[in-house]
MARLO-887920 format. One record per residue (C-alpha): residue number from 0; residue in one letter; z, y, x. Coordinates in nm, 2 decimals, m for minus. Layout:
N
n:NUM; res:A; pz:Z; py:Y; px:X
...
//
This chain:
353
n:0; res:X; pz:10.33; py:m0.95; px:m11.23
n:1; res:X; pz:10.07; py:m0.80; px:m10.99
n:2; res:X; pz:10.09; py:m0.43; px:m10.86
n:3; res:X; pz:9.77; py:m0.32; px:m11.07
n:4; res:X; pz:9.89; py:m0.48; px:m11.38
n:5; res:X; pz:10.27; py:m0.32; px:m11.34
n:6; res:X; pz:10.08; py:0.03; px:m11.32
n:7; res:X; pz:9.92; py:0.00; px:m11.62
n:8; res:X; pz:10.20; py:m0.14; px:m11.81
n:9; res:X; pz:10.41; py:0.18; px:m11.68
n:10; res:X; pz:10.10; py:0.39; px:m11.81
n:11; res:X; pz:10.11; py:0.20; px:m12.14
n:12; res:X; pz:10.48; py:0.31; px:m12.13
n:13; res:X; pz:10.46; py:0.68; px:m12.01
n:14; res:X; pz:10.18; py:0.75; px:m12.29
n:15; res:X; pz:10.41; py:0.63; px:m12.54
n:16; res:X; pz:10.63; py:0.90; px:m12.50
n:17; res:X; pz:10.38; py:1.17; px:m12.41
n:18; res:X; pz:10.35; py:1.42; px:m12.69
n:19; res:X; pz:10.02; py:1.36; px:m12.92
n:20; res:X; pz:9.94; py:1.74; px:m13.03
n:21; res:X; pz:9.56; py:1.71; px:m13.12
n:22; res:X; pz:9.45; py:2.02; px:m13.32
n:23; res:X; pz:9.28; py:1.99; px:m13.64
n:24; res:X; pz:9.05; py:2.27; px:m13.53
n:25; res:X; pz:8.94; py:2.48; px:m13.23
n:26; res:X; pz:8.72; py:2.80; px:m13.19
n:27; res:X; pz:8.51; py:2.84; px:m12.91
n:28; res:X; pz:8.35; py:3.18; px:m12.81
n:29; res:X; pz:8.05; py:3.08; px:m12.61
n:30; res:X; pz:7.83; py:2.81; px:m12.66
n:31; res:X; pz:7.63; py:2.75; px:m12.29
n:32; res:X; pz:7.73; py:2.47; px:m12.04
n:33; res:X; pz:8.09; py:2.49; px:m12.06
n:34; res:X; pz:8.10; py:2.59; px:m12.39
n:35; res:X; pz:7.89; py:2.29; px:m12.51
n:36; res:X; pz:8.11; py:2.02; px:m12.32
n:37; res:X; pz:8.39; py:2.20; px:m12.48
n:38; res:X; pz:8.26; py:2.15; px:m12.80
n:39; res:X; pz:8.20; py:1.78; px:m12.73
n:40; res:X; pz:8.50; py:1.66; px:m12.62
n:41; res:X; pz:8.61; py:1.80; px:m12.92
n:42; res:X; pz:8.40; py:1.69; px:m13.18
n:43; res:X; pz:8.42; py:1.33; px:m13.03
n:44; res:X; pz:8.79; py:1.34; px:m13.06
n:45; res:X; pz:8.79; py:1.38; px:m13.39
n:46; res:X; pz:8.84; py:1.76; px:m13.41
n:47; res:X; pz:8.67; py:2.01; px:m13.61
n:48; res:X; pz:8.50; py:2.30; px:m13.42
n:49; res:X; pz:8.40; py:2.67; px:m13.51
n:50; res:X; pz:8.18; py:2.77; px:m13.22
n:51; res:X; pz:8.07; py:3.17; px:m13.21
n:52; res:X; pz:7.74; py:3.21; px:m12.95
n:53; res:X; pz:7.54; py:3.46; px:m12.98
n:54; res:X; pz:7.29; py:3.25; px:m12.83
n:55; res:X; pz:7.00; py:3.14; px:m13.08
n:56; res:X; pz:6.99; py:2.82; px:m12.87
n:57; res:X; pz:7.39; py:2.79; px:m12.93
n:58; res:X; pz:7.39; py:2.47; px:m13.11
n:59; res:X; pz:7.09; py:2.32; px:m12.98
n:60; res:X; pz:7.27; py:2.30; px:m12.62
n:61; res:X; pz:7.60; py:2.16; px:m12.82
n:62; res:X; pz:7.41; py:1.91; px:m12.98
n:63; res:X; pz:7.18; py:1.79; px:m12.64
n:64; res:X; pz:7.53; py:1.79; px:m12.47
n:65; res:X; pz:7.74; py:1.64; px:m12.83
n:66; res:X; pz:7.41; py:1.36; px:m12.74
n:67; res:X; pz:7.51; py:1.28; px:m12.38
n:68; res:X; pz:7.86; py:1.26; px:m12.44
n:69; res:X; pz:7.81; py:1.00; px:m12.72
n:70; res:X; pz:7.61; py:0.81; px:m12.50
n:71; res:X; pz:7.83; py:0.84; px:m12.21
n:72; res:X; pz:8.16; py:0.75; px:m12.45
n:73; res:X; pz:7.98; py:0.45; px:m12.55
n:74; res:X; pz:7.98; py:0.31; px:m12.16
n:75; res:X; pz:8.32; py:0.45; px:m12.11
n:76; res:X; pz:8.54; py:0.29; px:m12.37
n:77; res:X; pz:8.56; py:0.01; px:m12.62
n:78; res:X; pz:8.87; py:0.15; px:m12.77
n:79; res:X; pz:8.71; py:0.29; px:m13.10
n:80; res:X; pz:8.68; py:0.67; px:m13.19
n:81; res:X; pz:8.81; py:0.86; px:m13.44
n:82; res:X; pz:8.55; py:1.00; px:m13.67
n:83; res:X; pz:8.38; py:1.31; px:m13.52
n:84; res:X; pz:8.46; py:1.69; px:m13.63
n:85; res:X; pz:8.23; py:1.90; px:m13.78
n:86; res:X; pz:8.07; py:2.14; px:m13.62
n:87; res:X; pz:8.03; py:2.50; px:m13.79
n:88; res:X; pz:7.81; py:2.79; px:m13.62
n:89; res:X; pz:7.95; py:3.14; px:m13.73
n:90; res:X; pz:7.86; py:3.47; px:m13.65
n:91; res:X; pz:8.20; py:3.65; px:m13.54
n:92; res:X; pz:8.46; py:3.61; px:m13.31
n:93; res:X; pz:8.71; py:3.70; px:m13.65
n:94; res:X; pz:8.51; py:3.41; px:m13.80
n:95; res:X; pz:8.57; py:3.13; px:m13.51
n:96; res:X; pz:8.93; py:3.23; px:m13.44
n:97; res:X; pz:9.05; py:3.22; px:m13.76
n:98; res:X; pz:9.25; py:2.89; px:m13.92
n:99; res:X; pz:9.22; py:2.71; px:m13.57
n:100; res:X; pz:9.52; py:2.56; px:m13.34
n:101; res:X; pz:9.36; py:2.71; px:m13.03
n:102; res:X; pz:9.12; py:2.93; px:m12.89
n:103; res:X; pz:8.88; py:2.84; px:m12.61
n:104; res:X; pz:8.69; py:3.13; px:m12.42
n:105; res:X; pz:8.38; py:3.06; px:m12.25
n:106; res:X; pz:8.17; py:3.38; px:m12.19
n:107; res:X; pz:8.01; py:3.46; px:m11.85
n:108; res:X; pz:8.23; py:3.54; px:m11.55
n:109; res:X; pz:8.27; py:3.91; px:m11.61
n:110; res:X; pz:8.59; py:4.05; px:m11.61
n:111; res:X; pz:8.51; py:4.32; px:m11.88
n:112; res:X; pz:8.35; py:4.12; px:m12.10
n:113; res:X; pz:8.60; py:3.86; px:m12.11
n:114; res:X; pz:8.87; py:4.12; px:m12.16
n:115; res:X; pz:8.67; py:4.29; px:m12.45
n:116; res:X; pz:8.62; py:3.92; px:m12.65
n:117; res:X; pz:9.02; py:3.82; px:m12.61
n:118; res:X; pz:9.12; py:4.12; px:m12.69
n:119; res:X; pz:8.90; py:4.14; px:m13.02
n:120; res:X; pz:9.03; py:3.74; px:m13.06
n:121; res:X; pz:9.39; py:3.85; px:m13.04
n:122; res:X; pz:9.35; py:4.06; px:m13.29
n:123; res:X; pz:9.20; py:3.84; px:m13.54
n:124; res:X; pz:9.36; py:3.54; px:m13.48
n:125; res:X; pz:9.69; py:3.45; px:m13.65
n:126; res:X; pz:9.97; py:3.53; px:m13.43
n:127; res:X; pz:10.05; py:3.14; px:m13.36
n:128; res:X; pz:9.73; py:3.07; px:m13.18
n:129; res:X; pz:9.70; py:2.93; px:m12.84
n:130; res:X; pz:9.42; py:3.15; px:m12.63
n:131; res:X; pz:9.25; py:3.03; px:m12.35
n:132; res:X; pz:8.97; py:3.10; px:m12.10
n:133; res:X; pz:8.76; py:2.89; px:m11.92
n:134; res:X; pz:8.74; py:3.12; px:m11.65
n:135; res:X; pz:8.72; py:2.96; px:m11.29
n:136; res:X; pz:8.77; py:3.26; px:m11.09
n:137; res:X; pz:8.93; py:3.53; px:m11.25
n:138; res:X; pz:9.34; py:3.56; px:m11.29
n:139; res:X; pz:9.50; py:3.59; px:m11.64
n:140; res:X; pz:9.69; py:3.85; px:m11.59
n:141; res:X; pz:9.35; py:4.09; px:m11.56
n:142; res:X; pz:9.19; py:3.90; px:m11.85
n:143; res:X; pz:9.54; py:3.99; px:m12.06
n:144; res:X; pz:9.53; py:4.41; px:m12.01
n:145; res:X; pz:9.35; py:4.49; px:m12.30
n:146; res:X; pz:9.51; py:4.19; px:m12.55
n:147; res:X; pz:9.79; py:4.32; px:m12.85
n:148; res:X; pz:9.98; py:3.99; px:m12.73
n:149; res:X; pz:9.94; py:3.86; px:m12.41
n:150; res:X; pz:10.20; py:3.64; px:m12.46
n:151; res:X; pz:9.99; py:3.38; px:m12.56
n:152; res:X; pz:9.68; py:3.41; px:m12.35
n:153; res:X; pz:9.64; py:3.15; px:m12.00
n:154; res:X; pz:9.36; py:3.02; px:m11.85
n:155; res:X; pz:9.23; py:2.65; px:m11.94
n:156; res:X; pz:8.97; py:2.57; px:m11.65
n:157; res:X; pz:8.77; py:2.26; px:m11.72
n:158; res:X; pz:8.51; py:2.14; px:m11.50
n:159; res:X; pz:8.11; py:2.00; px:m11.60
n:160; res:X; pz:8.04; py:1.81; px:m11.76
n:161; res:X; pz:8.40; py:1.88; px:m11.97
n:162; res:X; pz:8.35; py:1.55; px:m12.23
n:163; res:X; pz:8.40; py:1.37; px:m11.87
n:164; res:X; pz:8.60; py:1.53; px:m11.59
n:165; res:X; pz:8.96; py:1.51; px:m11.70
n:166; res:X; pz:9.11; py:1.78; px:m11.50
n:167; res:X; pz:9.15; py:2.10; px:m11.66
n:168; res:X; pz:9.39; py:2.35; px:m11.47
n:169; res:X; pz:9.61; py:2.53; px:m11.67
n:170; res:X; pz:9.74; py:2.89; px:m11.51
n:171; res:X; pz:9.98; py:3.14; px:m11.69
n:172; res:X; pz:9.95; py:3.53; px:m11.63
n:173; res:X; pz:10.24; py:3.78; px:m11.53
n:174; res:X; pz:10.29; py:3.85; px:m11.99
n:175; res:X; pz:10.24; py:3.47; px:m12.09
n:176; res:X; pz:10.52; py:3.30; px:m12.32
n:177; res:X; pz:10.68; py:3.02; px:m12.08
n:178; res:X; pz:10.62; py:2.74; px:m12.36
n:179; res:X; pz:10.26; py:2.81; px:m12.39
n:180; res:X; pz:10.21; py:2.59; px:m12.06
n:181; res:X; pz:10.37; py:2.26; px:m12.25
n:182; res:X; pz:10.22; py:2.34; px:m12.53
n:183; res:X; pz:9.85; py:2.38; px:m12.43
n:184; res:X; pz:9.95; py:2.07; px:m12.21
n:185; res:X; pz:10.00; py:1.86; px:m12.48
n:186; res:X; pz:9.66; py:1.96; px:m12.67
n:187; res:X; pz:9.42; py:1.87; px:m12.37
n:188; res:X; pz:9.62; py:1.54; px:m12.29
n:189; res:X; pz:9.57; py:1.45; px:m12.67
n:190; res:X; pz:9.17; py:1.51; px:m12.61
n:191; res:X; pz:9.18; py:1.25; px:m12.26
n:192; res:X; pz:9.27; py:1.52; px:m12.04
n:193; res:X; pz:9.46; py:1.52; px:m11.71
n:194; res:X; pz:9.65; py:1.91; px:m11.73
n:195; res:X; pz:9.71; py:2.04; px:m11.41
n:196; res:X; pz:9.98; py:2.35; px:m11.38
n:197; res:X; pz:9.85; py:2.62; px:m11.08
n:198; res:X; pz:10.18; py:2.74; px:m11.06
n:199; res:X; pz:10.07; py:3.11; px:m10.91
n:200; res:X; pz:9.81; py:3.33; px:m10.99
n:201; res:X; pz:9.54; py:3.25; px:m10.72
n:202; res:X; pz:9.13; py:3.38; px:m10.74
n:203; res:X; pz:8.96; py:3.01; px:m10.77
n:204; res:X; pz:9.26; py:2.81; px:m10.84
n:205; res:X; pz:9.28; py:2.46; px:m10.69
n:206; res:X; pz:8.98; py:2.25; px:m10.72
n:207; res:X; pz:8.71; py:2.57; px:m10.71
n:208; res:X; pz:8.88; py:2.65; px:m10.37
n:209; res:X; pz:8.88; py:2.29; px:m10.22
n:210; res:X; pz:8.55; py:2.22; px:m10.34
n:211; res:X; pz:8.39; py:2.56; px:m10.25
n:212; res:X; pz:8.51; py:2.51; px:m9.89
n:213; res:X; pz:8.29; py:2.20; px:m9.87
n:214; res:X; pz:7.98; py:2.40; px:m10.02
n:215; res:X; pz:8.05; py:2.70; px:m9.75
n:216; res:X; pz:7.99; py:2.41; px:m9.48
n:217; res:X; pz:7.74; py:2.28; px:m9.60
n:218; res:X; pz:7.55; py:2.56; px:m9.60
n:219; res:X; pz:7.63; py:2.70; px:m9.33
n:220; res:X; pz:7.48; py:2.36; px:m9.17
n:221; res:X; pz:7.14; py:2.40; px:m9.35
n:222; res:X; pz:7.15; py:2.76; px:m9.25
n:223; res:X; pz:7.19; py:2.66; px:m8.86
n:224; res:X; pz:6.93; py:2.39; px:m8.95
n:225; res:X; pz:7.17; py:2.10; px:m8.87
n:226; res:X; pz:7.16; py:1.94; px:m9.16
n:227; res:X; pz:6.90; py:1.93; px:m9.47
n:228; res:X; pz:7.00; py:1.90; px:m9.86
n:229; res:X; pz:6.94; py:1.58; px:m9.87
n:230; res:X; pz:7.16; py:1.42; px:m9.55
n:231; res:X; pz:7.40; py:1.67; px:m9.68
n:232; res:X; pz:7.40; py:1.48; px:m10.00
n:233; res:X; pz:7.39; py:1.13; px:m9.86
n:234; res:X; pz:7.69; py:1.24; px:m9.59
n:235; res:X; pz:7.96; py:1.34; px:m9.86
n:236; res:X; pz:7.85; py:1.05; px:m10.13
n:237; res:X; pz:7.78; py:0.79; px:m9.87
n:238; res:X; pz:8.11; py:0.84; px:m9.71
n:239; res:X; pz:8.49; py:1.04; px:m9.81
n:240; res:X; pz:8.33; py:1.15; px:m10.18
n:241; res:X; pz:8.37; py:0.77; px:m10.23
n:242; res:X; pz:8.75; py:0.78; px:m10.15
n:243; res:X; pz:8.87; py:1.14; px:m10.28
n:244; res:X; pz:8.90; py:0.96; px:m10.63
n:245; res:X; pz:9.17; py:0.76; px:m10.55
n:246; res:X; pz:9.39; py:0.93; px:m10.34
n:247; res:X; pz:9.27; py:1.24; px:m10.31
n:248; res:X; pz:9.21; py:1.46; px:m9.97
n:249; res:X; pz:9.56; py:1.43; px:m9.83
n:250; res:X; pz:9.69; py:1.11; px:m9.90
n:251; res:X; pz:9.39; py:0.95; px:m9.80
n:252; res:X; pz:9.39; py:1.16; px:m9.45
n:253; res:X; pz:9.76; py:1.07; px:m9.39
n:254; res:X; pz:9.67; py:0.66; px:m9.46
n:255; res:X; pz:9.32; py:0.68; px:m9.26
n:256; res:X; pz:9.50; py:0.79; px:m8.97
n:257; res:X; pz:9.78; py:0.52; px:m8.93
n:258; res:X; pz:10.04; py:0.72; px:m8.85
n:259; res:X; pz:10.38; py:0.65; px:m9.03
n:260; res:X; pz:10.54; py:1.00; px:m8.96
n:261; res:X; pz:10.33; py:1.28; px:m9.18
n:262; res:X; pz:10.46; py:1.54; px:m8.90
n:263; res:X; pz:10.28; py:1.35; px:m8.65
n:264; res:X; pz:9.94; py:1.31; px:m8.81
n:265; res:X; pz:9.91; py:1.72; px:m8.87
n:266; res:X; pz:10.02; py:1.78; px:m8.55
n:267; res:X; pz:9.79; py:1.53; px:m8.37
n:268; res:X; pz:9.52; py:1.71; px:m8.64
n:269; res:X; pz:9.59; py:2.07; px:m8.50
n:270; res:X; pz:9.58; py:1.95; px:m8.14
n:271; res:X; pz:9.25; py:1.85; px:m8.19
n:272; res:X; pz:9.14; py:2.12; px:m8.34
n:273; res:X; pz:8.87; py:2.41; px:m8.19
n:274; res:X; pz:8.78; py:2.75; px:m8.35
n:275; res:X; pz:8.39; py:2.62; px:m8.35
n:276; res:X; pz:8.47; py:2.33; px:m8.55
n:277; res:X; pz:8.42; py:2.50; px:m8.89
n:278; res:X; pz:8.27; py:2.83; px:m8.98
n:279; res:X; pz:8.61; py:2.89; px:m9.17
n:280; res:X; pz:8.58; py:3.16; px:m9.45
n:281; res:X; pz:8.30; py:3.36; px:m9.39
n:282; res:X; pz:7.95; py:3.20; px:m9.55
n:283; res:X; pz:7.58; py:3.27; px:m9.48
n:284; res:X; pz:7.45; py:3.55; px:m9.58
n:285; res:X; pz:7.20; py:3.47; px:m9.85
n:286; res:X; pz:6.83; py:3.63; px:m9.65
n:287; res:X; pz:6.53; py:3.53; px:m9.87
n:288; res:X; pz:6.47; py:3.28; px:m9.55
n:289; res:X; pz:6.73; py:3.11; px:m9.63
n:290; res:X; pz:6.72; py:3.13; px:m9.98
n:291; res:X; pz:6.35; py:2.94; px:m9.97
n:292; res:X; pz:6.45; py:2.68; px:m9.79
n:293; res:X; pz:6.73; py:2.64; px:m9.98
n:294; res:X; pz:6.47; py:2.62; px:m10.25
n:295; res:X; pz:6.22; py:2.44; px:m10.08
n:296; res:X; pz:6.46; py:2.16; px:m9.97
n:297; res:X; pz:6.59; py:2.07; px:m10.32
n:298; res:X; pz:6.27; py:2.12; px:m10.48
n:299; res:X; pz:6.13; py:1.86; px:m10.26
n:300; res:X; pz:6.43; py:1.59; px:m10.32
n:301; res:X; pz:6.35; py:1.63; px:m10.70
n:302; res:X; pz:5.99; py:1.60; px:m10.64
n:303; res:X; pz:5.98; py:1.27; px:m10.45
n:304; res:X; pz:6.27; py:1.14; px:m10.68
n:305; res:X; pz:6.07; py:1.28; px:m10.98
n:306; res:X; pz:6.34; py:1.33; px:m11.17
n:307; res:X; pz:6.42; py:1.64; px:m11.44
n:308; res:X; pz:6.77; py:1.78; px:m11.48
n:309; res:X; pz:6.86; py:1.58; px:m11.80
n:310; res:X; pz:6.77; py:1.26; px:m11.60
n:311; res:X; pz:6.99; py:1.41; px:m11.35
n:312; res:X; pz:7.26; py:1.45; px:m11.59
n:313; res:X; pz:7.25; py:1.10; px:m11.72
n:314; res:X; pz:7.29; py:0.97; px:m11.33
n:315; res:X; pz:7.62; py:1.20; px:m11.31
n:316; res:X; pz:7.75; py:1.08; px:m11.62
n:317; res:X; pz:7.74; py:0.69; px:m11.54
n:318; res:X; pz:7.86; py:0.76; px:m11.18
n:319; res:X; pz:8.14; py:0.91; px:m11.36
n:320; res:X; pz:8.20; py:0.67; px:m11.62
n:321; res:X; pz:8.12; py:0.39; px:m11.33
n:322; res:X; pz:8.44; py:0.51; px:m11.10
n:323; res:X; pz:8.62; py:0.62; px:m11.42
n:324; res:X; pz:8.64; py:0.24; px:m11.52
n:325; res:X; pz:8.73; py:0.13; px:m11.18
n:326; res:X; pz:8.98; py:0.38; px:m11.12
n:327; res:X; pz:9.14; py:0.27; px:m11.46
n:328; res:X; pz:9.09; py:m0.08; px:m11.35
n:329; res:X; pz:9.37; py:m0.02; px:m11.05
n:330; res:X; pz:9.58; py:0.22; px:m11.22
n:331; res:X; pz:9.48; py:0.51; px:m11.00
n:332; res:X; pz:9.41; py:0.88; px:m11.03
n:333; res:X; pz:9.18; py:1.00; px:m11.33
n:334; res:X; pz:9.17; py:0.59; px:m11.44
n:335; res:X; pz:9.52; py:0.70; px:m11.58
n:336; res:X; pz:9.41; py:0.97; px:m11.78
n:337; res:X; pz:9.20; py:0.75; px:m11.98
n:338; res:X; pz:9.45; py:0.45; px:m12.01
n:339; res:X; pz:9.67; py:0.71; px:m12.15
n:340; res:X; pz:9.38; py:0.91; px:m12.40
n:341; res:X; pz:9.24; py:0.51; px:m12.49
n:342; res:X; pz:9.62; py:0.44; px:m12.63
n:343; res:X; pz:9.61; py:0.75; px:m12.78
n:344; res:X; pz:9.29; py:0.62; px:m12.98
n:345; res:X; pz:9.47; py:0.33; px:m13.08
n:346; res:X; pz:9.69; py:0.47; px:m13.26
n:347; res:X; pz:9.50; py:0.75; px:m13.43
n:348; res:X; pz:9.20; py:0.47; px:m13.54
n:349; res:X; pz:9.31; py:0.19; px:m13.72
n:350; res:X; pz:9.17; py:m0.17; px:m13.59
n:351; res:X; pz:8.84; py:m0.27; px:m13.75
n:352; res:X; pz:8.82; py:m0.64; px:m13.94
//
């Protein structure tokens, strides 16, 4: 038996023992980019959502983004899915949180607000429901202070666009239950999701930090006009965005350099190293100068490409569904994660005749 086909028979296995809690219903407070892909992944799995937006234009995003996601699914998968939730607008937070499984937040990043509509969702949901926040910045032990029961709050950070990217990061505060962790685990594996546990409190977690030290650079080399938009583009996707997938940033480091002995790669690695090779933590300060041509640069890419943000979208989602498959092909990284959710679908819809 080859190596690819030995992974996915131990995938095969693993999923078989992995817990299948998929909610019958969810309630989502917010309704914009992250709120829609919530809402999505969702519906598409077959679970029924009450989505609270104050937003008149609250279920027109859900349903543009509910549109993509089909489409995207369509390419993804051939593993049939479940009949789709229903989707049910309400005009309270009492009103979405109420007979659901679990409780997605996804207002703007402001602390206060976010404390103010957990704390009004605590109340008013029954005391077994999961709460979590789709903040990607703020700790969950700030966004527990003002809730009745903490205990049940943690942070559930998903990245655009949601019905794709399979990592969600899962962080408890100082006051949350230790089984909520398993528990909310189990729900987003049973949605196709890959739950990853930050195991301290940290501002940006995991992913936001790694991926925000790559935009610092980059604009720090647009800002010293080394570098435009566009080769800025073309140098990450042309080159080590089309390895991170697999292996991931260290792994693929530690085999690139061809050194058996980890020690001796980092060391070699900090040798090398010079205090001008990276701007570090401090970023550009944002001067209207640099803010047009900022502007000015993207603009133009857009322009010549003539492209709109929706067709934009569309090229996102069947990159992603393109490395998806071929990740899943070799066993590897997030191709795992939808092995796993596909045999989940197999046993949830029955075979068609």
């Amino acid at each position: 038996m080859s190596k690819t086909k030995s992974r996915l028979k131990l995938m095969s296995q693993n999923s078989n023992v992995l817990p299948d809690r998929l909610p019958r219903a969810v309630g989502l407070l917010g309704g914009g980019v992250i709120g829609s892909g919530w809402a999505a992944r969702f519906l598409l799995n077959g679970v029924d959502v009450r989505l609270y937006g104050p937003s008149p234009r609250a279920v027109e995003r859900v349903q543009k983004m509910l549109a993509n996601a089909r489409r995207a699914f369509r390419k993804l998968t051939q593993v049939p899915l479940p009949p789709e939730g229903s989707l049910k607008l309400v005009d309270s937070v009492a009103k979405a949180v109420r007979d659901v499984e679990i409780v997605q937040e996804n207002a703007p990043e402001r602390l206060e607000l976010k404390q103010q509509l957990l704390a009004t969702a605590c109340r008013a949901a029954a005391p077994e429901t999961l709460i979590c926040s789709s903040t990607s910045m703020l700790q969950p032990s700030r966004l527990q202070a003002q809730m009745p029961r903490p205990e049940r709050l943690l942070v559930a950070h998903p990245f655009h666009p949601v019905y794709l990217v399979p990592l969600v990061e899962l962080c408890a505060g100082e006051r949350t239950a230790p089984e909520m962790l398993p528990r909310a685990a189990e729900i987003f594996r049973a949605v196709g999701m890959h739950p990853l546990v930050v195991r301290k409190e940290v501002y940006g977690f995991l992913a936001n930090r790694l991926q925000t030290a790559v935009w610092r650079e980059a604009l720090w080399l647009i800002h010293d006009d080394l570098a435009t938009v566009q080769e800025i583009d073309d140098a990450v996707r042309y080159s080590f965005g089309l390895r991170r997938p697999v292996l991931g940033p260290m792994r693929t480091y530690f085999v690139g350099s061809g050194e058996t002995d980890t020690r001796t790669y980092v060391m070699k690695r900090r040798g090398s190293g010079s205090t001008e090779y990276s701007k570090f933590e401090a970023g550009p300060e944002y001067t209207d100068s640099f803010l047009n041509t900022l502007a000015e640069q993207a603009d133009a890419q857009a322009s010549a490409e003539n492209m709109t943000i929706a067709q934009y979208q569309e090229i996102l989602d069947d990159g992603l569904v393109g490395v998806l498959q071929g990740l899943r092909s070799q066993g590897s990284g997030a191709g795992a994660t939808i092995a796993r959710w596909e045999q989940s679908l197999r046993k949830r819809v029955p075979p068609t005749r």
